[in-house]
N, C-alpha and C positions, 0 to 999 in steps of 0.2 A: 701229120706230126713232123716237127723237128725235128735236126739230132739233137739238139742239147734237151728238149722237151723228152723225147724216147729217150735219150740217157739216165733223165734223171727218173725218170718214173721206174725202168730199169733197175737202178740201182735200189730203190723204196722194195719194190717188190721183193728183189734177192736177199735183202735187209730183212724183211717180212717172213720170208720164206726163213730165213736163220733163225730167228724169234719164235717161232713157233714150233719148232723143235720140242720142248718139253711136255706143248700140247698133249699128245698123246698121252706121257705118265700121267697128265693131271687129269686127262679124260676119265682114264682108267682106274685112278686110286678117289675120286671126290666122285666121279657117279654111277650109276647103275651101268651105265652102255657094256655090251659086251667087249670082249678082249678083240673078237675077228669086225665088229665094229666101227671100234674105238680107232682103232691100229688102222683102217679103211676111210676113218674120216682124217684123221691126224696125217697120214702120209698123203692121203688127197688131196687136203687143201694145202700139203707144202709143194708138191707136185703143180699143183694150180697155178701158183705163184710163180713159178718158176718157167711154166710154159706160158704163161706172159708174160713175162719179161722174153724169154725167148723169141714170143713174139710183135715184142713194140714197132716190127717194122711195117708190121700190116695194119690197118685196119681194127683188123680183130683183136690186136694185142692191147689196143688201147681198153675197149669192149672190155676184156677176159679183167684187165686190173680194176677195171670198176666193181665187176661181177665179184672178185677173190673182197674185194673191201666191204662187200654186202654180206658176202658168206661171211667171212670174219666175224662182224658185227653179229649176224646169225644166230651164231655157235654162244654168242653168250648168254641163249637159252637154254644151253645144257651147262655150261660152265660160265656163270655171269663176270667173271674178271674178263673175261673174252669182251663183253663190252667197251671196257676202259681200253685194253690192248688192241679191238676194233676201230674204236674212235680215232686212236693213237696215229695209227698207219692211216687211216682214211684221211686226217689233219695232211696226213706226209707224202699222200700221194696226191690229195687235191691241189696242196702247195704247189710242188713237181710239176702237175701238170699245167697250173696258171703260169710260174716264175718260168718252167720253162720255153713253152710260149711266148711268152714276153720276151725275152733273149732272144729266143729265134725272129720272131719279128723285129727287134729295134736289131738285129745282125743284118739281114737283110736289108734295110732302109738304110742302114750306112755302107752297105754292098753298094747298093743302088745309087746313093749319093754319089758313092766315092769313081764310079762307072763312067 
C-alpha cells in the first residue's frame, strides 16, 4: 500500500470508529442482546477499527479494514440500520482504497518521469 492509499483508508476507519459510538445504546435499547454483550460487541468492533487503521502500515491493516467492513455489514442482523451504516463505510473505504492507489501510482510515474 501507499501513503496516500493507507492515509485514506486510515482516515475512513477512524471516521468509522466515531460513527459507531452510539452503536452500543442502540444495541442495547431495540434488542434482546445482553448489557455485558452488547457493551463486548459495540466496544469491539470500534476497537477493530481503530486497530486497523493503526495498522495500515502492514499487510494486515489493510486485511483487518476489510474484515471491520464485513463485521459492520454483519451486525445488521441484530440491528438492520447497521446495514445502510455498513454499506456506507464499505462505499468509503473501497473508494479510499481504489482513489488512493491511483494517486499513489500516477505519484510515482511522475517520480519516475521526472527522474
Amino acid at each position: 500500500m501507499g501513503r496516500v492509499q493507507r492515509a485514506m483508508c486510515s482516515g475512513i476507519l477512524g471516521l468509522q470508529a466515531m460513527a459507531l459510538v452510539p452503536f452500543t445504546p442502540v444495541l442495547l435499547s431495540l434488542t434482546d442482546v445482553g448489557t455485558g454483550p452488547a457493551i463486548a460487541i459495540g466496544v469491539g468492533l470500534i476497537l477493530a477499527c481503530l486497530v486497523a487503521a493503526g495498522t495500515m502500515r502492514t499487510p494486515v491493516g489493510g486485511l483487518l479494514g476489510w474484515l471491520v467492513e464485513v463485521a459492520t455489514i454483519a451486525f445488521g442482523l441484530v440491528v438492520p440500520v447497521m446495514y445502510g451504516l455498513g454499506a456506507v463505510f464499505l462505499a468509503l473505504y473501497g473508494g479510499s482504497w481504489v482513489l488512493g492507489a491511483k494517486i499513489d501510482r500516477e505519484r510515482a510515474e511522475r517520480e519516475a518521469a521526472a527522474a
